[in-house]
PyMOL Python script that loads the backbone (N, CA, C, O; Angstrom):
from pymol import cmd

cmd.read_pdbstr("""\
ATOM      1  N   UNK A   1      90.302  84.875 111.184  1.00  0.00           N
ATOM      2  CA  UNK A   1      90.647  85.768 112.280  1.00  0.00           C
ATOM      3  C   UNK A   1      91.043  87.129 111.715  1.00  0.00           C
ATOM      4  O   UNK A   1      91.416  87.053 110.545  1.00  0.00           O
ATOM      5  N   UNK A   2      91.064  88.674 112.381  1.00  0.00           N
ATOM      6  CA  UNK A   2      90.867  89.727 112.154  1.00  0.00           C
ATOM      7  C   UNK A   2      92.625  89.886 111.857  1.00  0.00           C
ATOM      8  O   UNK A   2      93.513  89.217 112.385  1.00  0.00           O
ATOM      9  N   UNK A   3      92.745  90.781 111.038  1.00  0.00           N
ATOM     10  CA  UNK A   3      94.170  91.377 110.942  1.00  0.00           C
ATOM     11  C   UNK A   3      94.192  92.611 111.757  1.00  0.00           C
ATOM     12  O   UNK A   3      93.442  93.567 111.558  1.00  0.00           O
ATOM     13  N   UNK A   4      95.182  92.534 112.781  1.00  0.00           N
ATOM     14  CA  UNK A   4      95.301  93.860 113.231  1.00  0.00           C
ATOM     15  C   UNK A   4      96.471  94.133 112.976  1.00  0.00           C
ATOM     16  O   UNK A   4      97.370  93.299 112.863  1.00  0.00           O
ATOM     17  N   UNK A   5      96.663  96.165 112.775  1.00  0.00           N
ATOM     18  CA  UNK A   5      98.023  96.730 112.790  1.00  0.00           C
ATOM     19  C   UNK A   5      98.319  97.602 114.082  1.00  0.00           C
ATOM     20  O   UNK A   5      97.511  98.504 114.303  1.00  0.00           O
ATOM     21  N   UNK A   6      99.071  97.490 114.707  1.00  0.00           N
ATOM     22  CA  UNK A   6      99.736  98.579 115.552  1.00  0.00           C
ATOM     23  C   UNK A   6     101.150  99.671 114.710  1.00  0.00           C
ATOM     24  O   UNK A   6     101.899  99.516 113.746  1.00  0.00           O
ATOM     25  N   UNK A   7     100.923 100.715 115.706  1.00  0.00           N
ATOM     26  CA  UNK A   7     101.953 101.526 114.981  1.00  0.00           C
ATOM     27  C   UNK A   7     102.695 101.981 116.093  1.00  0.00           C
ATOM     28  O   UNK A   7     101.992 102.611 116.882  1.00  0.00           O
ATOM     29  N   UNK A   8     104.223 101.842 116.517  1.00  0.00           N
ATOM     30  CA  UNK A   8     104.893 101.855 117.472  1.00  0.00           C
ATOM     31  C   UNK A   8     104.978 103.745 117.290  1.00  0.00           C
ATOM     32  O   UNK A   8     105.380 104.356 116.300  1.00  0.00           O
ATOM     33  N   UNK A   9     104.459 104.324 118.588  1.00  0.00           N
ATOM     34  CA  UNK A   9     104.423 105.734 119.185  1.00  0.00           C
ATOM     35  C   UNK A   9     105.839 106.432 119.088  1.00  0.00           C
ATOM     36  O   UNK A   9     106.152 107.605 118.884  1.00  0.00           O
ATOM     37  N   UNK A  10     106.534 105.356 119.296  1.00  0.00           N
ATOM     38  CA  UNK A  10     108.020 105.395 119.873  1.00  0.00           C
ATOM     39  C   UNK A  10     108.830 105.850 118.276  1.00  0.00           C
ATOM     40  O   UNK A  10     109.239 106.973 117.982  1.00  0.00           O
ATOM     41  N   UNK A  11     108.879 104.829 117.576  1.00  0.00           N
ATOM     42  CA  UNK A  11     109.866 104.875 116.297  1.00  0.00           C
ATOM     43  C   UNK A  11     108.986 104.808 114.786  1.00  0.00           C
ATOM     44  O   UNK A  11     109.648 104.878 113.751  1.00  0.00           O
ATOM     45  N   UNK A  12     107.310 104.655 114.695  1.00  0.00           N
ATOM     46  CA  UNK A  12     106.877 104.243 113.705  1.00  0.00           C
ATOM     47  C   UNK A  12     106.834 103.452 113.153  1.00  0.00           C
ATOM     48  O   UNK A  12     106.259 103.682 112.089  1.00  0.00           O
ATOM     49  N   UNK A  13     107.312 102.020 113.316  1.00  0.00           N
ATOM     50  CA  UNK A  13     107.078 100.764 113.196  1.00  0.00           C
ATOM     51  C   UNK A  13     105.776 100.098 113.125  1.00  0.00           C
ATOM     52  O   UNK A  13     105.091 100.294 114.129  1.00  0.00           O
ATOM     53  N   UNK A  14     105.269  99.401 112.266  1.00  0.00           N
ATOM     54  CA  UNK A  14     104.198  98.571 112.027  1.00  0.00           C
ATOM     55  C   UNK A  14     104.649  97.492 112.591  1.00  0.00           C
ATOM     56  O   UNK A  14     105.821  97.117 112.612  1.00  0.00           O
ATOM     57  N   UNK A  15     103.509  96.854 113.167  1.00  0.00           N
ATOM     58  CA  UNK A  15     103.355  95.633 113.853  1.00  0.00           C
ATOM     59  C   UNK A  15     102.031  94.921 113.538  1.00  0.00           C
ATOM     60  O   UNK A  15     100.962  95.332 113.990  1.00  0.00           O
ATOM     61  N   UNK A  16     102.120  94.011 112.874  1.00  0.00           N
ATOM     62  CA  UNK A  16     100.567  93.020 112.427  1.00  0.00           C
ATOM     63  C   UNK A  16     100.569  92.152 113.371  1.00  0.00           C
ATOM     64  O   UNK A  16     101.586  92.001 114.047  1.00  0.00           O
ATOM     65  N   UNK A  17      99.194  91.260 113.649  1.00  0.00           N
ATOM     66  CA  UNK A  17      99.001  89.889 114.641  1.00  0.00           C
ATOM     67  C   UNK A  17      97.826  89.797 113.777  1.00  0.00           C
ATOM     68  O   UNK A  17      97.423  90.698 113.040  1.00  0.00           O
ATOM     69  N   UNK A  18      97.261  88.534 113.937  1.00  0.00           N
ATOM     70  CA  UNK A  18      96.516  87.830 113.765  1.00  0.00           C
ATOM     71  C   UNK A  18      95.689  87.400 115.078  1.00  0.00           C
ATOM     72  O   UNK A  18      96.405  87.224 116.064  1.00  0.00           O
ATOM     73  N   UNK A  19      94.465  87.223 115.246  1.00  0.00           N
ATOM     74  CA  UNK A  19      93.813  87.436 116.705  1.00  0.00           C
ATOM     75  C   UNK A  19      92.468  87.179 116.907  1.00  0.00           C
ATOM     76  O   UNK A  19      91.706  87.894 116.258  1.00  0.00           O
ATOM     77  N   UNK A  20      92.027  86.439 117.555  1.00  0.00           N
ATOM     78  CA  UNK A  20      90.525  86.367 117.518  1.00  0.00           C
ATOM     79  C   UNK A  20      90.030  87.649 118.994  1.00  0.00           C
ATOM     80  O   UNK A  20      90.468  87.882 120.121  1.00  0.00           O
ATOM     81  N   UNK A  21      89.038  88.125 118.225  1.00  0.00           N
ATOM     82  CA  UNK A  21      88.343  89.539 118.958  1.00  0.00           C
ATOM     83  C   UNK A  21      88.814  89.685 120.071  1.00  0.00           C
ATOM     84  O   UNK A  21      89.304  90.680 120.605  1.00  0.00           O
ATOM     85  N   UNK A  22      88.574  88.094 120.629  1.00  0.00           N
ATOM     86  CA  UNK A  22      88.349  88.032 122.077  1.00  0.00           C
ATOM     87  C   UNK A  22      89.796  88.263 122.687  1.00  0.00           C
ATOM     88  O   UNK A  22      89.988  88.730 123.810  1.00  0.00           O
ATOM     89  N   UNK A  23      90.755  87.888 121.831  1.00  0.00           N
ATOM     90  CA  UNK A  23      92.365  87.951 122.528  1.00  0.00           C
ATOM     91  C   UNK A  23      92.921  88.731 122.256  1.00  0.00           C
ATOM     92  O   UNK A  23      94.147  88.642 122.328  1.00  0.00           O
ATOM     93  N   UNK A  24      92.176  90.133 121.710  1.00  0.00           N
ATOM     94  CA  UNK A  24      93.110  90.881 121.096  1.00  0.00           C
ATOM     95  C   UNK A  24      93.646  91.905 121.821  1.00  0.00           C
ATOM     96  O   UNK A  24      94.769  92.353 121.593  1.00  0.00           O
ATOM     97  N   UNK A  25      92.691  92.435 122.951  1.00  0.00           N
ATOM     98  CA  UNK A  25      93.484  93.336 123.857  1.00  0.00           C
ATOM     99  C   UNK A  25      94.852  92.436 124.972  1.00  0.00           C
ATOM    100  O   UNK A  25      95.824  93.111 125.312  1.00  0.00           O
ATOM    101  N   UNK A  26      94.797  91.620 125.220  1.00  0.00           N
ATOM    102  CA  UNK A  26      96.045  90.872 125.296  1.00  0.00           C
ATOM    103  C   UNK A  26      97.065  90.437 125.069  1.00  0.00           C
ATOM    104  O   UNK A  26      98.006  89.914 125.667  1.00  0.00           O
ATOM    105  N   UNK A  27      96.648  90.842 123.639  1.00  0.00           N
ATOM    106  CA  UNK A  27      97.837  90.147 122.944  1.00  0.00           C
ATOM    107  C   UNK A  27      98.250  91.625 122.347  1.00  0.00           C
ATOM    108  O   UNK A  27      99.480  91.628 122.387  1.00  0.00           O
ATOM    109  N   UNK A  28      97.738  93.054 121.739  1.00  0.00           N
ATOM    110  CA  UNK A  28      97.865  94.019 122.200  1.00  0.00           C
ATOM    111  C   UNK A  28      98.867  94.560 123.237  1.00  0.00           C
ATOM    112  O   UNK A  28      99.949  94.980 122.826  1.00  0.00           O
ATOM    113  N   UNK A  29      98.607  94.576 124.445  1.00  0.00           N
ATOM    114  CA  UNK A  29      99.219  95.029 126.064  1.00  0.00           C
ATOM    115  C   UNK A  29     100.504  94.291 125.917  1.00  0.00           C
ATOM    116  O   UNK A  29     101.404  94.769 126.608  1.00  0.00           O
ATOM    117  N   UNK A  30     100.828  93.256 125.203  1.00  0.00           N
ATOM    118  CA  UNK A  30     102.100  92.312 125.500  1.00  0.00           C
ATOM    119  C   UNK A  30     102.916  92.753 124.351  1.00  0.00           C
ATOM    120  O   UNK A  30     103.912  92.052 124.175  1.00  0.00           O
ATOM    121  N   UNK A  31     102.770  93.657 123.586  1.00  0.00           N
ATOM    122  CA  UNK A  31     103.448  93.769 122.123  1.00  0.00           C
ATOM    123  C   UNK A  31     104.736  94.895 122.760  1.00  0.00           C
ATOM    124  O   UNK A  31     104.809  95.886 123.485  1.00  0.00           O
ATOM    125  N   UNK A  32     105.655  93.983 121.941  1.00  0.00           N
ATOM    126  CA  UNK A  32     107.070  94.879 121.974  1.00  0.00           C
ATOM    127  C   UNK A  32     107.527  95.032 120.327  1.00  0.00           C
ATOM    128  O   UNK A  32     107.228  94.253 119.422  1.00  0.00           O
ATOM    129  N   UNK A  33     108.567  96.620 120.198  1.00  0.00           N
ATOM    130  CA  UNK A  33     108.639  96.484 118.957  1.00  0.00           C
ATOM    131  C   UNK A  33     109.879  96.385 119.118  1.00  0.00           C
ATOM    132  O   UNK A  33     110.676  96.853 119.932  1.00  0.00           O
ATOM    133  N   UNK A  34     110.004  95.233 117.609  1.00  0.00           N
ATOM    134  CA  UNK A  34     111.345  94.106 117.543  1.00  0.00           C
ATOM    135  C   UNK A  34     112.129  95.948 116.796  1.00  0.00           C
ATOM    136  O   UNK A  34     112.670  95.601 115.746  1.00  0.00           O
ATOM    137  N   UNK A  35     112.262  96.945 116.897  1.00  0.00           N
ATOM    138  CA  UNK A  35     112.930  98.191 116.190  1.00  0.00           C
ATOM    139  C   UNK A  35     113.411  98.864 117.716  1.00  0.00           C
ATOM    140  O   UNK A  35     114.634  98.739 117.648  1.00  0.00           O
ATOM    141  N   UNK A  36     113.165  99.394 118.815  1.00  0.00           N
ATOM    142  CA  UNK A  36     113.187 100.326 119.411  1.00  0.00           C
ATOM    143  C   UNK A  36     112.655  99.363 121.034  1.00  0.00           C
ATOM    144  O   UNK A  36     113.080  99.860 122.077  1.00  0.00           O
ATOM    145  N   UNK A  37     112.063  98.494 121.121  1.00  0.00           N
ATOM    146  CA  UNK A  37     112.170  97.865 122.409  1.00  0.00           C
ATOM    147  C   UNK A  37     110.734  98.463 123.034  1.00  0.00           C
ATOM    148  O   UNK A  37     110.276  97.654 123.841  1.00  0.00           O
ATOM    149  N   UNK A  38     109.893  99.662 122.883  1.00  0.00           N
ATOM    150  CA  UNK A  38     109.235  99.859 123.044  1.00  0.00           C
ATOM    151  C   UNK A  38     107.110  99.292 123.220  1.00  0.00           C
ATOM    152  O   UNK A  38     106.357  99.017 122.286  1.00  0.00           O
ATOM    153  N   UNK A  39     106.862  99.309 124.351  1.00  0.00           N
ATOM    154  CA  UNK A  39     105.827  98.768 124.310  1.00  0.00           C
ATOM    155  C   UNK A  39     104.494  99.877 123.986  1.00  0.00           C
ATOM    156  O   UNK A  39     103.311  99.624 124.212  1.00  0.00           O
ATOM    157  N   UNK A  40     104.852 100.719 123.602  1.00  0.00           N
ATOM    158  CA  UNK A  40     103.834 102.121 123.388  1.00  0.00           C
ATOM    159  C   UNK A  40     103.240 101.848 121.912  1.00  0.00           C
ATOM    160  O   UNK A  40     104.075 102.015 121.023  1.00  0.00           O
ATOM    161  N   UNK A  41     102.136 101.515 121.548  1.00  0.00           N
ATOM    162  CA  UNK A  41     101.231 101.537 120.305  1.00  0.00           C
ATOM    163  C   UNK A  41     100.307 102.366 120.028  1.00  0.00           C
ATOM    164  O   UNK A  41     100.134 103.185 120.931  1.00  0.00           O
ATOM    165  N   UNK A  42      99.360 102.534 118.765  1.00  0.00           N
ATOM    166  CA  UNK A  42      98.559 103.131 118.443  1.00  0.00           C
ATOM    167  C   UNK A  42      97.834 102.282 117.337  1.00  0.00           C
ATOM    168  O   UNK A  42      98.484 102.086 116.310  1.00  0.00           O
ATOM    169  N   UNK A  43      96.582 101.757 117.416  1.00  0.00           N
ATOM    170  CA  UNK A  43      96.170 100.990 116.543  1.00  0.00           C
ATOM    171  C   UNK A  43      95.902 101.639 114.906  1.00  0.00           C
ATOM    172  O   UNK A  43      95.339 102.686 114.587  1.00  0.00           O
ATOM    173  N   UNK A  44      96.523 100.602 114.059  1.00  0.00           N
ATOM    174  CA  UNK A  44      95.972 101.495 112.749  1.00  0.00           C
ATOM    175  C   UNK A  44      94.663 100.727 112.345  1.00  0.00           C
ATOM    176  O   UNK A  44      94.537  99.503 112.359  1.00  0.00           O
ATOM    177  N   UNK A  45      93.543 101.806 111.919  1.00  0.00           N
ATOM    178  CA  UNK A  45      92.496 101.113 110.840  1.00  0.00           C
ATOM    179  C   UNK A  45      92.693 101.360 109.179  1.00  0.00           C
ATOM    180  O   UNK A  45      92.547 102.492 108.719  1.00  0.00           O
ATOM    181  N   UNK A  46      93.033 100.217 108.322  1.00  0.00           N
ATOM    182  CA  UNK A  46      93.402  99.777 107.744  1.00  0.00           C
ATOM    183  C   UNK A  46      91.763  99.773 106.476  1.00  0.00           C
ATOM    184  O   UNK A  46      90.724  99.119 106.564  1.00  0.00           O
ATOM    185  N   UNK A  47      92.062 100.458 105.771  1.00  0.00           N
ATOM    186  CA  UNK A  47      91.059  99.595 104.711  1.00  0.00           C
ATOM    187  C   UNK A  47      91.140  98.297 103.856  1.00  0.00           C
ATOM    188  O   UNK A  47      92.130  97.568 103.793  1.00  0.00           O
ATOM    189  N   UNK A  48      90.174  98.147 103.324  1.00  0.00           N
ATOM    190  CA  UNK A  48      90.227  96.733 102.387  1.00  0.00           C
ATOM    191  C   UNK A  48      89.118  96.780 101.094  1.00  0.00           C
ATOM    192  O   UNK A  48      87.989  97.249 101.238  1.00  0.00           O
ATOM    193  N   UNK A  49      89.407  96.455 100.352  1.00  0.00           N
ATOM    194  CA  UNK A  49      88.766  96.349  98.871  1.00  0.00           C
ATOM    195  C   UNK A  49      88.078  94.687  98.654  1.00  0.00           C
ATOM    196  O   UNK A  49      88.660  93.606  98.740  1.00  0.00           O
ATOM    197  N   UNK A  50      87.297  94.850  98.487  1.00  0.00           N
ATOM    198  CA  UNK A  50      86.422  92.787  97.730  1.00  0.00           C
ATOM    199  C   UNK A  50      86.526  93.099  95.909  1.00  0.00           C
ATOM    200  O   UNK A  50      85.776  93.971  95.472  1.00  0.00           O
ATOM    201  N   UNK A  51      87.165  92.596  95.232  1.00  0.00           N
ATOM    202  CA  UNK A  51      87.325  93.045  94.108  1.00  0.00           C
ATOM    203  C   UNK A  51      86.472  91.328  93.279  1.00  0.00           C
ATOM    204  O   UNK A  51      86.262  90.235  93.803  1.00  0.00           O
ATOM    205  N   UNK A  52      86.209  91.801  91.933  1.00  0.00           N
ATOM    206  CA  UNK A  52      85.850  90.971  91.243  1.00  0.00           C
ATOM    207  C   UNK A  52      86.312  90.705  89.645  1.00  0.00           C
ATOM    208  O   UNK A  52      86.153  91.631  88.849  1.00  0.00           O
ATOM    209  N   UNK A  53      86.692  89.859  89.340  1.00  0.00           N
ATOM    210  CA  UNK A  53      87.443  90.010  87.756  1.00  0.00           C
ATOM    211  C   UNK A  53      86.519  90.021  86.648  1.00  0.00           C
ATOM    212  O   UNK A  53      86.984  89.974  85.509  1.00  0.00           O
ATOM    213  N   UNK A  54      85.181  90.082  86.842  1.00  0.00           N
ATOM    214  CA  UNK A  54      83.994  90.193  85.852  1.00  0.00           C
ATOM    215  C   UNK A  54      83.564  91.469  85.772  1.00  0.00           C
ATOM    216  O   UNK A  54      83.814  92.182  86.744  1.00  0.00           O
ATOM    217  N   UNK A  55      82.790  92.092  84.566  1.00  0.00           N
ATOM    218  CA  UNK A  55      81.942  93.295  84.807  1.00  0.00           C
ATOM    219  C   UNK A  55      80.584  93.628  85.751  1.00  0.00           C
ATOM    220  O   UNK A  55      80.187  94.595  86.400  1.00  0.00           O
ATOM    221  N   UNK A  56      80.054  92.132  85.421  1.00  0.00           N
ATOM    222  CA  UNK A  56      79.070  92.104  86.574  1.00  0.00           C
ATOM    223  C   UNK A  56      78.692  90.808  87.320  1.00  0.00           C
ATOM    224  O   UNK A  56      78.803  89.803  86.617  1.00  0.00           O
ATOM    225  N   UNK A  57      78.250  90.590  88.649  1.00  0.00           N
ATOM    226  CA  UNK A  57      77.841  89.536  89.226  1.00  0.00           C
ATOM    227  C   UNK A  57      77.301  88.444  88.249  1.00  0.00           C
ATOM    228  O   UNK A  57      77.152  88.442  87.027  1.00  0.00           O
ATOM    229  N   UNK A  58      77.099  87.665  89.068  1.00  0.00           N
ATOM    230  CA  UNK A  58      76.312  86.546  88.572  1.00  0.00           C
ATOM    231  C   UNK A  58      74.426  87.630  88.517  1.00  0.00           C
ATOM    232  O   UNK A  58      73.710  87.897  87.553  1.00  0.00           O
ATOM    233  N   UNK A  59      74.313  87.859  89.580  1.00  0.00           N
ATOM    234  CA  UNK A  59      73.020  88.493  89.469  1.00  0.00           C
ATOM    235  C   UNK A  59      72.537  89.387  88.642  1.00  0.00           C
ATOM    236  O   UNK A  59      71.324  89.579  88.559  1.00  0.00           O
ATOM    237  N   UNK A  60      73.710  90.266  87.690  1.00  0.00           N
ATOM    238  CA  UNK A  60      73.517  91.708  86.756  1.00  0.00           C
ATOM    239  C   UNK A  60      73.837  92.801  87.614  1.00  0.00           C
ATOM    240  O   UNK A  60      73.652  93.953  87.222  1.00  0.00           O
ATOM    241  N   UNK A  61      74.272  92.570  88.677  1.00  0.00           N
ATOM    242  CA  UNK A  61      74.682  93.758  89.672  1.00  0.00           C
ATOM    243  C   UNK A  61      76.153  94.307  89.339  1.00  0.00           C
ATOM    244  O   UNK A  61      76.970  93.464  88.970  1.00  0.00           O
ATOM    245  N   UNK A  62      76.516  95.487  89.425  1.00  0.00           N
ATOM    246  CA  UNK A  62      77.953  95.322  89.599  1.00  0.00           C
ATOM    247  C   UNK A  62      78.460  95.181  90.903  1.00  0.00           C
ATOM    248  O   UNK A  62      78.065  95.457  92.036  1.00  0.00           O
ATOM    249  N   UNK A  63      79.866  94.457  90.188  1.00  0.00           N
ATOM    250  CA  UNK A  63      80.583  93.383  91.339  1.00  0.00           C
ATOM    251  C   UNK A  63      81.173  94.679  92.580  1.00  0.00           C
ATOM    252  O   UNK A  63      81.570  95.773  92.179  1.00  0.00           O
ATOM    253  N   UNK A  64      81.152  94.465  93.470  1.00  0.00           N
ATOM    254  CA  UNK A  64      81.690  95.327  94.652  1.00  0.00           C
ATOM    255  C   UNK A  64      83.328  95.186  94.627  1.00  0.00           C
ATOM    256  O   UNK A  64      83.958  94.209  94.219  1.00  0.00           O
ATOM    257  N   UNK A  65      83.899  96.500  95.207  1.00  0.00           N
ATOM    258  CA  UNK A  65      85.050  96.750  94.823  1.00  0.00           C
ATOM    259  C   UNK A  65      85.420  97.943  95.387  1.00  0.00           C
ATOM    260  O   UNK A  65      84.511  98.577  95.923  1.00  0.00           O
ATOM    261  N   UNK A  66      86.699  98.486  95.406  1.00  0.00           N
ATOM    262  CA  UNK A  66      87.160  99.791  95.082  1.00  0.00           C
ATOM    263  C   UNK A  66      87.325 100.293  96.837  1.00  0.00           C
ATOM    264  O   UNK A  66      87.657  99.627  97.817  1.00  0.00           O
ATOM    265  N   UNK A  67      86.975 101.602  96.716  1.00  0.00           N
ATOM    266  CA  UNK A  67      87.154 102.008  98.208  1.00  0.00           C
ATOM    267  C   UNK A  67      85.627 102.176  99.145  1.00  0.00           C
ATOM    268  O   UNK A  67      84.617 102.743  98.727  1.00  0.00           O
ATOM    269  N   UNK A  68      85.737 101.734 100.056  1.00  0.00           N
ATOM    270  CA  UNK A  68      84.441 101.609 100.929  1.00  0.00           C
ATOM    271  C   UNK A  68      83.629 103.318 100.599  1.00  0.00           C
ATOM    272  O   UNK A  68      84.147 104.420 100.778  1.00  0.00           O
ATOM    273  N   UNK A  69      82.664 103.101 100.240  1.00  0.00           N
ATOM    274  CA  UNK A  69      81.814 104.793 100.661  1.00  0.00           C
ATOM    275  C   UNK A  69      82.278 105.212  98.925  1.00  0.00           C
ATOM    276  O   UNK A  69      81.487 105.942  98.327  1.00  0.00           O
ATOM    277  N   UNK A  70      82.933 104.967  98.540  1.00  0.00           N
ATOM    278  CA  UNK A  70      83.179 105.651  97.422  1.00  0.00           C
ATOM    279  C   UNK A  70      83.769 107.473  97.289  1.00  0.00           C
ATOM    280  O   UNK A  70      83.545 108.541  96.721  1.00  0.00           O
ATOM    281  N   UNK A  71      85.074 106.461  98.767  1.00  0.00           N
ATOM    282  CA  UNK A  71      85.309 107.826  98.752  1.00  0.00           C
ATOM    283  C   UNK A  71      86.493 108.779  97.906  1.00  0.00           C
ATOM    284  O   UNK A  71      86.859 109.946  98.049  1.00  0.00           O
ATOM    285  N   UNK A  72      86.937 107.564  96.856  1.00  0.00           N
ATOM    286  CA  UNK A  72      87.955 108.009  95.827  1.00  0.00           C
ATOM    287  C   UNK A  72      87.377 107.513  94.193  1.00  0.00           C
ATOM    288  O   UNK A  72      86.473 106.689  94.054  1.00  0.00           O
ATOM    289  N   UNK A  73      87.973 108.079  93.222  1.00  0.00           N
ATOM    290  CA  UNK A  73      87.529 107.759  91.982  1.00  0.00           C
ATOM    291  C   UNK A  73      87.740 106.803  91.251  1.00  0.00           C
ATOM    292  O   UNK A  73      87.493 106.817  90.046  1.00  0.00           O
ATOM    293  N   UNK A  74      88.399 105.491  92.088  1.00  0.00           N
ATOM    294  CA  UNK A  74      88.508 104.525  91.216  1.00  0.00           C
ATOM    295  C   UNK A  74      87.602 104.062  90.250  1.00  0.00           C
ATOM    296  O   UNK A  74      87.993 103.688  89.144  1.00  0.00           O
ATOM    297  N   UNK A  75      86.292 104.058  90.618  1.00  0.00           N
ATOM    298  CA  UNK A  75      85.374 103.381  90.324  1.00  0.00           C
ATOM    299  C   UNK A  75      84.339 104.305  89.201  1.00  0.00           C
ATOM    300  O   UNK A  75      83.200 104.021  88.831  1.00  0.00           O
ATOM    301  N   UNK A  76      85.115 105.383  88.861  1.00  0.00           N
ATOM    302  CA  UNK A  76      84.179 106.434  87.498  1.00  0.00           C
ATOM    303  C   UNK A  76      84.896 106.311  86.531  1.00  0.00           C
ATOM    304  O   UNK A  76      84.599 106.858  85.469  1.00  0.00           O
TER     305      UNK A  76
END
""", "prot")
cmd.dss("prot")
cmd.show_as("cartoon", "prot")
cmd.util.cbc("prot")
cmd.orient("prot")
C-alpha cells in the first residue's frame, strides 16, 4: 500500500497513513492533527531512491538508484 504524507496548513506538522488508492481521499478528509487540532492539509510528494549494494546488475547494467531524473549529483 502507498505511503502518503500530509502537511498540516495550520502548524506544519507531518502526518503519514498508509492507504490503498481507493481509500485515500477518505481517509485524507477525516485527518486531524494530533499538534494543533486542525483538519486543514496539503499533500506532500515525497521522493524515493531503489538502491543496490553491487556495481552492476545481474544483467551488466548499472543498478538503479539515486534521485529520479538525475536531478542531483549523486550518481557522478
Amino acid at each position: 500500500m502507498p505511503l502518503y504524507e500530509y502537511r498540516c496548513k495550520e502548524c506544519g506538522e507531518v502526518v503519514e497513513f498508509r492507504s490503498s488508492m481507493a481509500a485515500k481521499e477518505e481517509m485524507a478528509t477525516a485527518l486531524r492533527c494530533e499538534t494543533c487540532g486542525s483538519g486543514s492539509f496539503a499533500q506532500i510528494f515525497s521522493g524515493f531512491a531503489v538502491t543496490n549494494d553491487t556495481k552492476t546488475s545481474p544483467s551488466g547494467t548499472p543498478p538503479m538508484g539515486g534521485c529520479p531524473g538525475g536531478m542531483c549529483a549523486c550518481n557522478q
